[in-house]
PDB file of N, CA, C and O in Angstrom, chain B, residues numbered from 101:
ATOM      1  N   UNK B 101     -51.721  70.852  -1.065  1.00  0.00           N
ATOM      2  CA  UNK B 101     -50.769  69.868  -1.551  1.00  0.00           C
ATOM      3  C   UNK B 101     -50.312  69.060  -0.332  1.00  0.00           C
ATOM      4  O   UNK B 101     -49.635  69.504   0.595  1.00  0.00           O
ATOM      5  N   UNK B 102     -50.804  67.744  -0.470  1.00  0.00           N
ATOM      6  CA  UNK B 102     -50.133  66.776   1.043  1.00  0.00           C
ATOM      7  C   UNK B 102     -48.433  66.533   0.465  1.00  0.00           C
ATOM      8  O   UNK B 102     -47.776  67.081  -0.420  1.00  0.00           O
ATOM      9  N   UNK B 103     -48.199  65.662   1.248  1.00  0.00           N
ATOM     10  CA  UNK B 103     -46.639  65.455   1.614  1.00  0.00           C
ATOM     11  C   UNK B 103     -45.956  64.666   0.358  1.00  0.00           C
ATOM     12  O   UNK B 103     -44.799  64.760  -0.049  1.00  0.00           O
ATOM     13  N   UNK B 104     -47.113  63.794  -0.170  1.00  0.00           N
ATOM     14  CA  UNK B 104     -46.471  62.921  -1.238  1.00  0.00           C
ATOM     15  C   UNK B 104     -46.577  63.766  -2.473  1.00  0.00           C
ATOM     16  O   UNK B 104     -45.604  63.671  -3.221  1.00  0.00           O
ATOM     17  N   UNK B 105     -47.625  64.644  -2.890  1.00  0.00           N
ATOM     18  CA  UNK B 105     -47.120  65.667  -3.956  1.00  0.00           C
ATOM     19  C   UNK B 105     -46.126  66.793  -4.033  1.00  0.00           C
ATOM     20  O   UNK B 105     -45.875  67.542  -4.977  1.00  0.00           O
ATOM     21  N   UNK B 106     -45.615  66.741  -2.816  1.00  0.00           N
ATOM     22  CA  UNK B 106     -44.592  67.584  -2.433  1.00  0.00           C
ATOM     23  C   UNK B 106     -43.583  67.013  -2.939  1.00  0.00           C
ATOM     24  O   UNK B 106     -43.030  67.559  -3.894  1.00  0.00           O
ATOM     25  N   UNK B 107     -42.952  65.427  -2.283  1.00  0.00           N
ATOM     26  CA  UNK B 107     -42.064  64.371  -2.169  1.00  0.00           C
ATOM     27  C   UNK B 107     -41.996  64.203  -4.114  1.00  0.00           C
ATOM     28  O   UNK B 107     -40.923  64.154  -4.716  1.00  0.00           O
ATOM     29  N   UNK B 108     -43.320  64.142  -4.787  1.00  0.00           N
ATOM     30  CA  UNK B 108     -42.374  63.828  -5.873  1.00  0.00           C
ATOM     31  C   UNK B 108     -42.730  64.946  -7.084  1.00  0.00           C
ATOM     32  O   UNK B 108     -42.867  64.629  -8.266  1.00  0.00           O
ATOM     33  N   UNK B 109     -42.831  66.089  -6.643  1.00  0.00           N
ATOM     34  CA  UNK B 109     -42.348  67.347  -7.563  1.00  0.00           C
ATOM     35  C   UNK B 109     -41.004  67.709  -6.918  1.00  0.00           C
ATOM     36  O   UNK B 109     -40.565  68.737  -7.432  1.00  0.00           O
ATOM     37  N   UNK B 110     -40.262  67.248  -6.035  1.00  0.00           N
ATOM     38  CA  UNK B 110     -38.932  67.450  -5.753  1.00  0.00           C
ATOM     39  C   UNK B 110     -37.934  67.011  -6.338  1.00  0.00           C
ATOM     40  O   UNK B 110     -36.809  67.403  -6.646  1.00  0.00           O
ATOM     41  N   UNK B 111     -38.963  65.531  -6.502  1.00  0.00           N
ATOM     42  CA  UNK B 111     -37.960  64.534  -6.946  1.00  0.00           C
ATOM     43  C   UNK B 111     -37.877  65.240  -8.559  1.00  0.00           C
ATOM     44  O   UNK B 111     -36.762  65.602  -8.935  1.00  0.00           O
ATOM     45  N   UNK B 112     -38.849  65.391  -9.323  1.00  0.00           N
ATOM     46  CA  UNK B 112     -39.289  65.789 -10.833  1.00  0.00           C
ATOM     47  C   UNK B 112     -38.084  66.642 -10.598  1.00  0.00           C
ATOM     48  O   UNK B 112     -37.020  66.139 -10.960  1.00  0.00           O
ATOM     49  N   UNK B 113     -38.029  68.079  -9.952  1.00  0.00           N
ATOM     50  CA  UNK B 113     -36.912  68.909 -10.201  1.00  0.00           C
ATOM     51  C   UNK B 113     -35.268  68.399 -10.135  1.00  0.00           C
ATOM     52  O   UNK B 113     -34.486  68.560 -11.073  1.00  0.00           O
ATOM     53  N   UNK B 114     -35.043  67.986  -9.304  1.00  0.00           N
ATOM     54  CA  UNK B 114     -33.974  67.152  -8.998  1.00  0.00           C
ATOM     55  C   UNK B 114     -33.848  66.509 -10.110  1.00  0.00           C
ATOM     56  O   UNK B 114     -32.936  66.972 -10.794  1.00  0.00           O
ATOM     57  N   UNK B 115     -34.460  65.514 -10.635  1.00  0.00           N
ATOM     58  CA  UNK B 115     -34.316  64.628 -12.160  1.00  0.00           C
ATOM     59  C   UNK B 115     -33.901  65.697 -13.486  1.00  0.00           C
ATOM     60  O   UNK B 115     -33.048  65.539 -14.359  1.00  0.00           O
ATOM     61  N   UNK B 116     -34.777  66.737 -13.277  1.00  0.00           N
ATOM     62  CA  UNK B 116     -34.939  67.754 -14.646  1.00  0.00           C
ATOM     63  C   UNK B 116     -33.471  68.168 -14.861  1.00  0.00           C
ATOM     64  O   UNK B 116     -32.831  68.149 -15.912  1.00  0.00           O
ATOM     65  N   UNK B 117     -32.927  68.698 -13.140  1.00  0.00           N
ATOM     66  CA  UNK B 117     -32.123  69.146 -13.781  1.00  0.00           C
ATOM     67  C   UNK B 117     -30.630  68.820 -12.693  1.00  0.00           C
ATOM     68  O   UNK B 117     -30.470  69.430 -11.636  1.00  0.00           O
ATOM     69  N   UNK B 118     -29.474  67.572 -13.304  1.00  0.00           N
ATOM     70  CA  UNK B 118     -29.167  66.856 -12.672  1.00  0.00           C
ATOM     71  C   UNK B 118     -27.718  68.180 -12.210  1.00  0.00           C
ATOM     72  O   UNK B 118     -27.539  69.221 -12.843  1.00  0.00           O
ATOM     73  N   UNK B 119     -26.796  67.686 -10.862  1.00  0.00           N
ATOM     74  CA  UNK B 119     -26.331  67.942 -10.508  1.00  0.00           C
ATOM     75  C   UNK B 119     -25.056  68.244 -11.581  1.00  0.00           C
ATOM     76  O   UNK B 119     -24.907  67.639 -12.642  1.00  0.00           O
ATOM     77  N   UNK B 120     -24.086  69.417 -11.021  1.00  0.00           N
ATOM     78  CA  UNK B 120     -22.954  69.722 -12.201  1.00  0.00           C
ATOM     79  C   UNK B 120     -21.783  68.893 -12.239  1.00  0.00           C
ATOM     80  O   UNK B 120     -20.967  68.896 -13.161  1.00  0.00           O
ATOM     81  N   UNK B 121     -21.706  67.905 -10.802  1.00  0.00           N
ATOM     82  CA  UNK B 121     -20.379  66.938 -11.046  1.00  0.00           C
ATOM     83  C   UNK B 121     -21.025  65.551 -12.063  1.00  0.00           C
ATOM     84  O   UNK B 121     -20.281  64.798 -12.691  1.00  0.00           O
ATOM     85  N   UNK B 122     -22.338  65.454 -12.046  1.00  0.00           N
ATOM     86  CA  UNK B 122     -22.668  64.421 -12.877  1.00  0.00           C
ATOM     87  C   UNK B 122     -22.182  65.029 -14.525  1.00  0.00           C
ATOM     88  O   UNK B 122     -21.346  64.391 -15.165  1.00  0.00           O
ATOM     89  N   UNK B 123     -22.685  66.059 -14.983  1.00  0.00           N
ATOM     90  CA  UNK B 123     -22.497  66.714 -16.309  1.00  0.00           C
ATOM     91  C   UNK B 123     -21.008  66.502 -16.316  1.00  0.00           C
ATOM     92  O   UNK B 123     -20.415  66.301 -17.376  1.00  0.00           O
ATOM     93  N   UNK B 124     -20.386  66.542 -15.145  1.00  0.00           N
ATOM     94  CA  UNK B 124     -18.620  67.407 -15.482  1.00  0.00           C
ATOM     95  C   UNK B 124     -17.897  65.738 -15.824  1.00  0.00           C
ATOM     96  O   UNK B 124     -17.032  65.466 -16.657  1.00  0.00           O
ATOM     97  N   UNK B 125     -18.533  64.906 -14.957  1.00  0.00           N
ATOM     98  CA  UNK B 125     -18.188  63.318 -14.987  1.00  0.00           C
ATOM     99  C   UNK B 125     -18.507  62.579 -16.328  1.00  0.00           C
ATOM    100  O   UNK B 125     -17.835  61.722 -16.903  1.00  0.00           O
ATOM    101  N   UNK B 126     -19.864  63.204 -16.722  1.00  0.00           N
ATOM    102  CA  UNK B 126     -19.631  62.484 -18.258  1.00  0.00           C
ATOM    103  C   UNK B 126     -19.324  63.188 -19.856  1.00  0.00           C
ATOM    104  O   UNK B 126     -19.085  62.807 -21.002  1.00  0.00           O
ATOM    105  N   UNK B 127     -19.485  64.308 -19.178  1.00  0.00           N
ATOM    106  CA  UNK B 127     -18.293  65.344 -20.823  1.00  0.00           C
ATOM    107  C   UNK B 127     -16.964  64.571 -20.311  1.00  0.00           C
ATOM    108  O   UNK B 127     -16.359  64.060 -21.253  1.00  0.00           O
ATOM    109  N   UNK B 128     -16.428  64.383 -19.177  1.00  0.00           N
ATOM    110  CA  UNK B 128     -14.841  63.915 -19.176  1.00  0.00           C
ATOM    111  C   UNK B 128     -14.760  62.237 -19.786  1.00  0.00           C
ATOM    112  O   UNK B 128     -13.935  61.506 -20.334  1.00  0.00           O
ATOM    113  N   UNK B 129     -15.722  62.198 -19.456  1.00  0.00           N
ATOM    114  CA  UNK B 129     -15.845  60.668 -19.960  1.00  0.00           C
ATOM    115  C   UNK B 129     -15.652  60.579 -21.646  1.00  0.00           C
ATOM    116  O   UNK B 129     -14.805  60.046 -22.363  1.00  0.00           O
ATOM    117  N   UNK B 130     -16.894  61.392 -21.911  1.00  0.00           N
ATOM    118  CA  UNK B 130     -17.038  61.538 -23.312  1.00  0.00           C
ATOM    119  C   UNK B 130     -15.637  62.157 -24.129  1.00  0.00           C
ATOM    120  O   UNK B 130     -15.164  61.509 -25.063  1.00  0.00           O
ATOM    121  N   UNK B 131     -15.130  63.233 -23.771  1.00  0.00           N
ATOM    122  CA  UNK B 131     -14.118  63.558 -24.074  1.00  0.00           C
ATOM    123  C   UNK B 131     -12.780  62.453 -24.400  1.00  0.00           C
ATOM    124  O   UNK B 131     -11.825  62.494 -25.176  1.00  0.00           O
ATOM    125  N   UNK B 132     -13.397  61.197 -23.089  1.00  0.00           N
ATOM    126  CA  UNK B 132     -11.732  60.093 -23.009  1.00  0.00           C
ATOM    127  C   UNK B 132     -11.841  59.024 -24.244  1.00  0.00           C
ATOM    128  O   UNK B 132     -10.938  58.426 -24.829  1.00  0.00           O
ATOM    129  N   UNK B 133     -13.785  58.977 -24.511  1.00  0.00           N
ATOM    130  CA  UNK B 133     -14.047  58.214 -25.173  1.00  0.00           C
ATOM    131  C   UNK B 133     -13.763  58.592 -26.784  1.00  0.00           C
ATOM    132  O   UNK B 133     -13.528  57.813 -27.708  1.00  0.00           O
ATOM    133  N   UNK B 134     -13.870  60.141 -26.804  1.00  0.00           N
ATOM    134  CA  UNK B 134     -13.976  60.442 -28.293  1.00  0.00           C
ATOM    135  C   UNK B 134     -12.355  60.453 -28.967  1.00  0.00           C
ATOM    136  O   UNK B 134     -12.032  60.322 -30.148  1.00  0.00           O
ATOM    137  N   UNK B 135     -11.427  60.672 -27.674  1.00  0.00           N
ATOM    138  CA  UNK B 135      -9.653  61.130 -27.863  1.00  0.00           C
ATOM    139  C   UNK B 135      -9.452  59.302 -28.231  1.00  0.00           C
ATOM    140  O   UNK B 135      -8.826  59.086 -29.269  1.00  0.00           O
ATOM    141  N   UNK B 136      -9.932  58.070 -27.463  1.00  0.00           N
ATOM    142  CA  UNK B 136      -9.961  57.111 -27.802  1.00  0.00           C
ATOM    143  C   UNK B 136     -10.062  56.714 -29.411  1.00  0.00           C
ATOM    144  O   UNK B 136      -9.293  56.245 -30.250  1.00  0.00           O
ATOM    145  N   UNK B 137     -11.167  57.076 -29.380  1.00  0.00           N
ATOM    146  CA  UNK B 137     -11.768  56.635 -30.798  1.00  0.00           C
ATOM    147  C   UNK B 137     -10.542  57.255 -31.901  1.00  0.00           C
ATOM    148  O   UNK B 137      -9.766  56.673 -32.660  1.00  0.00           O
ATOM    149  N   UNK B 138     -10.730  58.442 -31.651  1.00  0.00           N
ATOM    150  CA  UNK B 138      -9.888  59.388 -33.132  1.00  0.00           C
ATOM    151  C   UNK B 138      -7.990  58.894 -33.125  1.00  0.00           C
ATOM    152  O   UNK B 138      -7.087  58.874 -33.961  1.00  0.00           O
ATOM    153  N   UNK B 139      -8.136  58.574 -31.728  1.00  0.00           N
ATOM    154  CA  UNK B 139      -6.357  57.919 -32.015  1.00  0.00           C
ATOM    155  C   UNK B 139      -6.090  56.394 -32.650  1.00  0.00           C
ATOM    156  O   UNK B 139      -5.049  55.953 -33.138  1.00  0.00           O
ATOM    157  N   UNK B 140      -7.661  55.603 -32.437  1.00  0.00           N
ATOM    158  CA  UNK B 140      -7.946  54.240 -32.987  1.00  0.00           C
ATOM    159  C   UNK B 140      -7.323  54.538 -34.544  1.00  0.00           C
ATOM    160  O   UNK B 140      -6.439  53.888 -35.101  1.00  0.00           O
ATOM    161  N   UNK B 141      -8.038  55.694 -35.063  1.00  0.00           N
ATOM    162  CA  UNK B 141      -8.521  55.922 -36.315  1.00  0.00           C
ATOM    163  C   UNK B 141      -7.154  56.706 -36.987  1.00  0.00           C
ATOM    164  O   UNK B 141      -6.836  56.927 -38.155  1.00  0.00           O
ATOM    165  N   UNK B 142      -6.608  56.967 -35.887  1.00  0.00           N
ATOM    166  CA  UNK B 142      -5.234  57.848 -36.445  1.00  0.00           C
ATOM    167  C   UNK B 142      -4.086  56.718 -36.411  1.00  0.00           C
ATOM    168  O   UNK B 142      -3.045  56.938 -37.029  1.00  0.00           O
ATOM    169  N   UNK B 143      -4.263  55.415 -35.645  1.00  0.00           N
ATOM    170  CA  UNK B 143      -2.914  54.487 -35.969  1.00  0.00           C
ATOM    171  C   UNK B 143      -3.499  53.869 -37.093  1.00  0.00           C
ATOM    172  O   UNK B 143      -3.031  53.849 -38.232  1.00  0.00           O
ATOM    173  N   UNK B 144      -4.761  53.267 -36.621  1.00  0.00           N
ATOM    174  CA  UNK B 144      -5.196  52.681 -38.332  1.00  0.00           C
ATOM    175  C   UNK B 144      -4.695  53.635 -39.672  1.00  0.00           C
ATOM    176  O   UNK B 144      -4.283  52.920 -40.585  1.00  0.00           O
ATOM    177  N   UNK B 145      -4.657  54.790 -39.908  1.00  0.00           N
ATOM    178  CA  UNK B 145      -4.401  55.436 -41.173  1.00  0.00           C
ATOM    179  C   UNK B 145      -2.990  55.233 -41.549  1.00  0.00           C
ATOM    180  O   UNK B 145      -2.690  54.927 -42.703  1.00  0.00           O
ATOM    181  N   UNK B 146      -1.868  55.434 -40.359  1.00  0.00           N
ATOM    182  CA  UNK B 146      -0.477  55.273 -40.240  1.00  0.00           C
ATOM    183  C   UNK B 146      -0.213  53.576 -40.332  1.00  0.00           C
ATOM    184  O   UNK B 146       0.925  53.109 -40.393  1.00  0.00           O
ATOM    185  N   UNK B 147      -0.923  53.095 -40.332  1.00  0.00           N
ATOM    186  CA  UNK B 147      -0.943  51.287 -40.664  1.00  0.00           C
ATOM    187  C   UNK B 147      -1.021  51.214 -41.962  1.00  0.00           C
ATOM    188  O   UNK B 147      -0.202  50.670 -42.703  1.00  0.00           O
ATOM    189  N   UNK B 148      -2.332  51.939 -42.369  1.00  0.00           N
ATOM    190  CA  UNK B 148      -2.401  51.800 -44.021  1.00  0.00           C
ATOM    191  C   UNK B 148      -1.576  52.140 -44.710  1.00  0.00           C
ATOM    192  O   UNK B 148      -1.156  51.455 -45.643  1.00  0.00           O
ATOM    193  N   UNK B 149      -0.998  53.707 -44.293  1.00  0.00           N
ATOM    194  CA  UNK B 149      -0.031  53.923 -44.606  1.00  0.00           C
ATOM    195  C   UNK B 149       1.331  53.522 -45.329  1.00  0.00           C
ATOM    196  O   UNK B 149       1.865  53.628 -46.433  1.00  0.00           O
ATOM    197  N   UNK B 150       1.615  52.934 -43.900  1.00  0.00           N
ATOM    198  CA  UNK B 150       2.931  52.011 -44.036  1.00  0.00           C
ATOM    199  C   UNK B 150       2.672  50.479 -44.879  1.00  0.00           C
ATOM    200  O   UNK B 150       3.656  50.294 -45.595  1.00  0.00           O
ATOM    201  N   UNK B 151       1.946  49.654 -44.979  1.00  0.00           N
ATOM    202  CA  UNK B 151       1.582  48.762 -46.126  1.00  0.00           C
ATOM    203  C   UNK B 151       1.853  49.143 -47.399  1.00  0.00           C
ATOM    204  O   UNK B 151       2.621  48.586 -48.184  1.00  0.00           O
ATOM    205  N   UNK B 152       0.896  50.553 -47.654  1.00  0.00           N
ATOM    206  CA  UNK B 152       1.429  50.887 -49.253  1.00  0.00           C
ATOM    207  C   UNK B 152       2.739  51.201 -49.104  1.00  0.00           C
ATOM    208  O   UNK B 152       3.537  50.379 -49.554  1.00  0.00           O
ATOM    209  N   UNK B 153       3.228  52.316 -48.516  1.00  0.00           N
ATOM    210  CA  UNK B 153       4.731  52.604 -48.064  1.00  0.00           C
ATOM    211  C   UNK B 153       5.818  51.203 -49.005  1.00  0.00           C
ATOM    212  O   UNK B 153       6.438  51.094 -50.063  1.00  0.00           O
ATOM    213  N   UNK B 154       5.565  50.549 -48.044  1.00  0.00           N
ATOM    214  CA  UNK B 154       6.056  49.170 -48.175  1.00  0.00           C
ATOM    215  C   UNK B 154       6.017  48.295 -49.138  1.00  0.00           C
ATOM    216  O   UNK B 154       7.025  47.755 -49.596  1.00  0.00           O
ATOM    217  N   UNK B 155       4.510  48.021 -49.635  1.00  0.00           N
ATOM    218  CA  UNK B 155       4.513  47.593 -51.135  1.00  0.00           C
ATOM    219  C   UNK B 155       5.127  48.448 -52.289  1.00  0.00           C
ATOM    220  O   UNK B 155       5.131  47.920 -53.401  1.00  0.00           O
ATOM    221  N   UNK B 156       5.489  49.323 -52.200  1.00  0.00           N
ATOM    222  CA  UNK B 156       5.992  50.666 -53.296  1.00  0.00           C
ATOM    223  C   UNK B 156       7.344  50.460 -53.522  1.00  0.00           C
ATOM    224  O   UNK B 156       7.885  50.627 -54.615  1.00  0.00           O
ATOM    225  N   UNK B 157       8.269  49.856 -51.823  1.00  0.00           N
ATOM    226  CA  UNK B 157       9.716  49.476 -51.798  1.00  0.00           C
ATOM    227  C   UNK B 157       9.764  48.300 -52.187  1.00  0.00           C
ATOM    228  O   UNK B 157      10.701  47.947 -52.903  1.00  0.00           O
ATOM    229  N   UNK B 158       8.865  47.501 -51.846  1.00  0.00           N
ATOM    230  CA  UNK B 158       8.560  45.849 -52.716  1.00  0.00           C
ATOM    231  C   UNK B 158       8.909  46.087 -54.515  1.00  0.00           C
ATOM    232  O   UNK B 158       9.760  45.751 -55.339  1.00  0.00           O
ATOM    233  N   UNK B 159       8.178  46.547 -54.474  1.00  0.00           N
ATOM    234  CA  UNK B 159       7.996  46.698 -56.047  1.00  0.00           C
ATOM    235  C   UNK B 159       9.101  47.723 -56.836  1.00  0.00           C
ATOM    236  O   UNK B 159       9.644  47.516 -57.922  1.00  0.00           O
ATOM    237  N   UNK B 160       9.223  48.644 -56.128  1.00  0.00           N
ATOM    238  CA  UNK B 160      10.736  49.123 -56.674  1.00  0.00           C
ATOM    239  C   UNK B 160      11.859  48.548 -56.738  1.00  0.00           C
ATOM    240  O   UNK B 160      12.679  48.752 -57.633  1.00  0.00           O
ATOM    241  N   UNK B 161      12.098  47.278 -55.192  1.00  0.00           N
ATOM    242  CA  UNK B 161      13.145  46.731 -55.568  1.00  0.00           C
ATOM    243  C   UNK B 161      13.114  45.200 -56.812  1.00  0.00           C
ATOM    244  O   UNK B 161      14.089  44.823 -57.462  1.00  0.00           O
ATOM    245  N   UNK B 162      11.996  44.699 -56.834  1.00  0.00           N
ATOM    246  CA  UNK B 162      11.845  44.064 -57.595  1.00  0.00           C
ATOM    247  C   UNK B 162      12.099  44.509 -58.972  1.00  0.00           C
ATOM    248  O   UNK B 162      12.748  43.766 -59.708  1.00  0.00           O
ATOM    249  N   UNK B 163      11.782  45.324 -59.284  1.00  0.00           N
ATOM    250  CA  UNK B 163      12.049  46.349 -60.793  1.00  0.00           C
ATOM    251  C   UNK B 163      13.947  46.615 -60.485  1.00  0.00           C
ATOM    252  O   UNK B 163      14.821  45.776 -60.707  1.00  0.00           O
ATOM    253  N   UNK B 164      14.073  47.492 -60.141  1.00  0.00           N
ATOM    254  CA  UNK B 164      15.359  47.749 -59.519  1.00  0.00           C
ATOM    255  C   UNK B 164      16.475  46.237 -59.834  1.00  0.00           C
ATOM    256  O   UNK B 164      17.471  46.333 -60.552  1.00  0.00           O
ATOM    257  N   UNK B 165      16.141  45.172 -59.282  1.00  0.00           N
ATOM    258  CA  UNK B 165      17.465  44.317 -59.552  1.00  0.00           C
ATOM    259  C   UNK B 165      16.506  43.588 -61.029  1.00  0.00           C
ATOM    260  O   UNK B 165      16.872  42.412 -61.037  1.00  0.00           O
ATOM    261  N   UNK B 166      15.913  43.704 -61.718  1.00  0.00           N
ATOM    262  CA  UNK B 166      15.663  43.411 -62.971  1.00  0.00           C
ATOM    263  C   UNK B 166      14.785  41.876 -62.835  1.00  0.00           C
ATOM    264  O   UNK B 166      14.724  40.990 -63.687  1.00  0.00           O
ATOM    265  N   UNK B 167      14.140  41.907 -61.457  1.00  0.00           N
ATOM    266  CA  UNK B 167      13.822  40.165 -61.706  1.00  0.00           C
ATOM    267  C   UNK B 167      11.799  40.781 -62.555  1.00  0.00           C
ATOM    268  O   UNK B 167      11.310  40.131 -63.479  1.00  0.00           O
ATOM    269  N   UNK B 168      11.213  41.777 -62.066  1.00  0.00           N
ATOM    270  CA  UNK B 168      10.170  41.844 -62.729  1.00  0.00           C
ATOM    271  C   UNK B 168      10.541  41.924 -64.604  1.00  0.00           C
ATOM    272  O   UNK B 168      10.090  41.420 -65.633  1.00  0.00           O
ATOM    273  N   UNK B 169      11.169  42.478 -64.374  1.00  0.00           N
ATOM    274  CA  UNK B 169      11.999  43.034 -66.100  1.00  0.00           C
ATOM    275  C   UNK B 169      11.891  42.170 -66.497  1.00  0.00           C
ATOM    276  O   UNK B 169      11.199  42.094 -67.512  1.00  0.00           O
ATOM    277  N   UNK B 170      12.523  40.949 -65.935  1.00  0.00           N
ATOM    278  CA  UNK B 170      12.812  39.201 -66.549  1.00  0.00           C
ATOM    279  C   UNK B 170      11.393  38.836 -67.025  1.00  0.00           C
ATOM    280  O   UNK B 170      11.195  38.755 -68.237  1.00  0.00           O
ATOM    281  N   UNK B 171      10.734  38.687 -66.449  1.00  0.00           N
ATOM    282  CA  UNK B 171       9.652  37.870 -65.761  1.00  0.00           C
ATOM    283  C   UNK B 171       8.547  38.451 -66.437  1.00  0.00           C
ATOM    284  O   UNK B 171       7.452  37.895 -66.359  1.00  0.00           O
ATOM    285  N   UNK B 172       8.725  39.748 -67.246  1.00  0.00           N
ATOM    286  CA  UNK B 172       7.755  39.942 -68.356  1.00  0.00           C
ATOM    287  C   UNK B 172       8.387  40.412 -69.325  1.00  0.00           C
ATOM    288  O   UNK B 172       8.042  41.350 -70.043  1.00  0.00           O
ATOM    289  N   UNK B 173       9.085  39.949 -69.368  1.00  0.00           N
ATOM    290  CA  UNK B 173       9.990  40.041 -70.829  1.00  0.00           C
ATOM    291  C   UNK B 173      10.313  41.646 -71.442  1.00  0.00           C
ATOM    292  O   UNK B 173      10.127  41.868 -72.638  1.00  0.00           O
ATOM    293  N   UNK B 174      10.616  42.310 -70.875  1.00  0.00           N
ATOM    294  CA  UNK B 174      10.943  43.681 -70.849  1.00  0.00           C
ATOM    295  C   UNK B 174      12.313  44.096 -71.694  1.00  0.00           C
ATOM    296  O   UNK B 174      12.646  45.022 -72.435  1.00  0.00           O
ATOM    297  N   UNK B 175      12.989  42.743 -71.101  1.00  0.00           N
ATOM    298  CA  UNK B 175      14.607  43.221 -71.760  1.00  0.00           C
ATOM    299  C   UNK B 175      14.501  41.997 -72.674  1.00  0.00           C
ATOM    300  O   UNK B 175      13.823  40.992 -72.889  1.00  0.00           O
ATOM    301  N   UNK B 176      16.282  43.133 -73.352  1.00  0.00           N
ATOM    302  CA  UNK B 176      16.367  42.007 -74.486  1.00  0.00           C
ATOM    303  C   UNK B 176      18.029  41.656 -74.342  1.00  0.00           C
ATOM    304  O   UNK B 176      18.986  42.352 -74.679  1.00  0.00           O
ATOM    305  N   UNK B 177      17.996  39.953 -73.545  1.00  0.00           N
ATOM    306  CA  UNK B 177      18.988  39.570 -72.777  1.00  0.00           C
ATOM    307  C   UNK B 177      18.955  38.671 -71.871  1.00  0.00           C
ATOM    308  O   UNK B 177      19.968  38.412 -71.221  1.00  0.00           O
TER     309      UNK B 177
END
């Protein structure tokens, strides 16, 4: 085996199997990316949330002081 089949079955091992601060650098990564994502997904739900929330007090108070009541003829008055 000369010098250059030496030079790149070293390199092959080295590639195969990469160093542990590279692994540790992108699980932390991955980890920042996935806590990212799921908190995206956790204000979005608390958004939706609060819309219906909100349309529910819409519509109760509308019922509540009698203007829907009016407005489809519900009462008699």
């Amino acid at each position: 085996m000369n010098e250059h089949d030496r030079h790149i079955r070293e390199n092959e091992r080295r590639n195969e199997a990469p160093n542990a601060d590279m692994i540790a650098d992108s699980m932390k990564a991955e980890g920042k990316n996935r806590k990212r994502h799921n908190t995206f997904n956790i204000n979005r739900l608390w958004l939706w949330l609060g819309v219906i929330v909100l349309i529910f007090i819409l519509l109760y108070w509308l019922f509540a002081i009698g203007t829907m009541g009016d407005i489809m003829d519900w009462f008699n008055g």
